[in-house]
C-alpha positions, 0 to 999 in steps of 0.5 A: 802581898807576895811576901806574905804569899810566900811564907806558908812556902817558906815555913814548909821549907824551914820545917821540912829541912829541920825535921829532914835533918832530924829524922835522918840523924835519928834514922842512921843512929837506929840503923847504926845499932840494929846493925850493930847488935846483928854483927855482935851476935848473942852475948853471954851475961851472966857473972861465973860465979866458981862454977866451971867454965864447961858448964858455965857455957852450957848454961849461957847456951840454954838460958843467958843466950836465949834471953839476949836475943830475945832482948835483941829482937825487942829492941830491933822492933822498937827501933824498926818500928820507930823508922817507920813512924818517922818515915811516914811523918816525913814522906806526908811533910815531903807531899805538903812540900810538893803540893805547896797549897795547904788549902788541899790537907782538908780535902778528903779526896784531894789529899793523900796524908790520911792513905799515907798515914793508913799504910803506915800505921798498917805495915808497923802492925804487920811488922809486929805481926813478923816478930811476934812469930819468934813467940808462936812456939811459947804461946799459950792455949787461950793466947792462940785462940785468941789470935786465931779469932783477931780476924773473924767477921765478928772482929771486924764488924767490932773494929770498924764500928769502934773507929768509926764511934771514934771518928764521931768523938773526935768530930765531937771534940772538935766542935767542941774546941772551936771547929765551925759547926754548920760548915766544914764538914769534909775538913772535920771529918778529915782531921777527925779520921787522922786522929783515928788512924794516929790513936785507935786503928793501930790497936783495932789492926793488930789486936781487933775490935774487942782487944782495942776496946779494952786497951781503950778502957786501959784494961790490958788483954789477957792474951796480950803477948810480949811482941803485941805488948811493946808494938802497944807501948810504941802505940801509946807514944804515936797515940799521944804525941798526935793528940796534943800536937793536934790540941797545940796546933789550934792555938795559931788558929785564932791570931789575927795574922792573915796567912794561909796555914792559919785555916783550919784544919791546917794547923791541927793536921800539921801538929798531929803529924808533928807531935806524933813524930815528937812522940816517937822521937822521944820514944825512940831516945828512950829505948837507946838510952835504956840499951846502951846502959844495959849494955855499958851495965853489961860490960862493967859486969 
């Protein structure tokens, strides 16, 4: 019996350290590069092709130069962003560890992974916000208007009553997979909030009610810019790697093992914040790939 009291502590143990382990490697090796590319400064990529070397460089200074630390930001704020995925992800498993009862993940007043994952996803918005002011000089008239209008009272009405229609669906879903239906309120509600928060409010932050409800309908806002597209891509990876993480955590649910993290919502919660870690684990691989052959293309070059 103690034994089998001991497990779900054990467990927490063994996944704490790995992803620990795993978030730290990856966190050195993103920082190691924004570092990196701060030191190594704007580079010159284009071949000379017989012109001379005078103008070479002017043009490299006007054109080549500009497009090489735009490139540099983008990756900085893919990167920055991802650091900030993982860290979220981690500082919930290291709460669940110092807690040791998982029995509070379902509670909504006795539990702080929803505000964690809240601020989060909050300051990765903000953080899109502080690059996007590299493109506040090229931004077009439509463009400005609609972010002059990202965060009037009709926005804002329009944002909240799309998370909370989401929060329904979720809930809906839920039920729909299994989730008791005349008890459990508060448990459902809370795993329903977190998928929200994981998926839709991200978008709501950062584009408002109307532009979220077209990346909803996977239509893309026109007045999309570049800064706001990739924090959406980064988006679409912590959106997805939520949802089937939280779908993958139900399958433990029901076994006959007897142990305490089988409880719902625990494993669903559990899975949606380590798919969303996945996902941003894998988007975070990507973007270093893509660099380092850009940059490998760049030297041969």
């Amino acid at each position: 019996m103690k034994s089998q009291q001991r497990r779900p502590s054990e467990l927490c143990r063994f996944l704490l350290k790995k992803y620990l382990k795993a978030s730290l490697s990856l966190l050195v090796v993103t920082h190691a590069y924004i570092l990196f590319c701060h030191l190594q400064g704007p580079t010159v990529v284009l071949q000379n092709v017989g012109i001379s070397e005078k103008s070479f460089r002017h043009i490299s200074s006007i054109k080549t130069m500009v497009l090489s630390r735009f490139d540099q930001q983008k990756t900085k704020h893919q990167l920055f962003h991802v650091s900030l995925s993982l860290a979220t992800i981690l500082i919930c498993m290291a709460y669940m560890q110092y807690r040791r009862n998982w029995e509070h993940l379902g509670s909504f007043w006795d539990s702080l992974i929803v505000p964690i994952v809240f601020i989060g996803e909050l300051l990765k918005v903000l953080l899109a916000h502080f690059y996007g002011r590299i493109e506040d000089g090229v931004l077009t008239a439509k463009q400005r208007q609609k972010k002059a209008a990202y965060f009037t009272p009709r926005e804002i009405l329009g944002g909240l009553t799309l998370q909370f229609l989401c929060t329904l669906l979720y809930a809906f879903i839920c039920i729909i997979l299994g989730a008791p239906v005349l008890g459990n309120y508060e448990q459902t509600f809370v795993l329903s909030l977190l998928m929200t928060l994981l998926t839709v409010s991200p978008t709501v932050f950062l584009l408002g009610g109307g532009g979220a409800l077209q990346v909803c309908f996977c239509e893309k806002p026109e007045f999309v810019t570049k800064c706001e597209d990739t924090a959406l891509n980064l988006f679409k990876y912590n959106a997805l790697g939520g949802i089937l993480g939280a779908w993958a955590g139900s399958v433990v649910a029901p076994l006959d093992w007897g142990r305490d993290w089988q409880v719902y919502p625990i494993p669903n919660v559990i899975g949606a914040l380590l798919g969303s870690a996945l996902g941003n684990i894998y988007a975070c691989t990507h973007v270093l790939y893509a660099t380092v052959r850009m940059y490998m293309s760049k030297k041969r070059g």
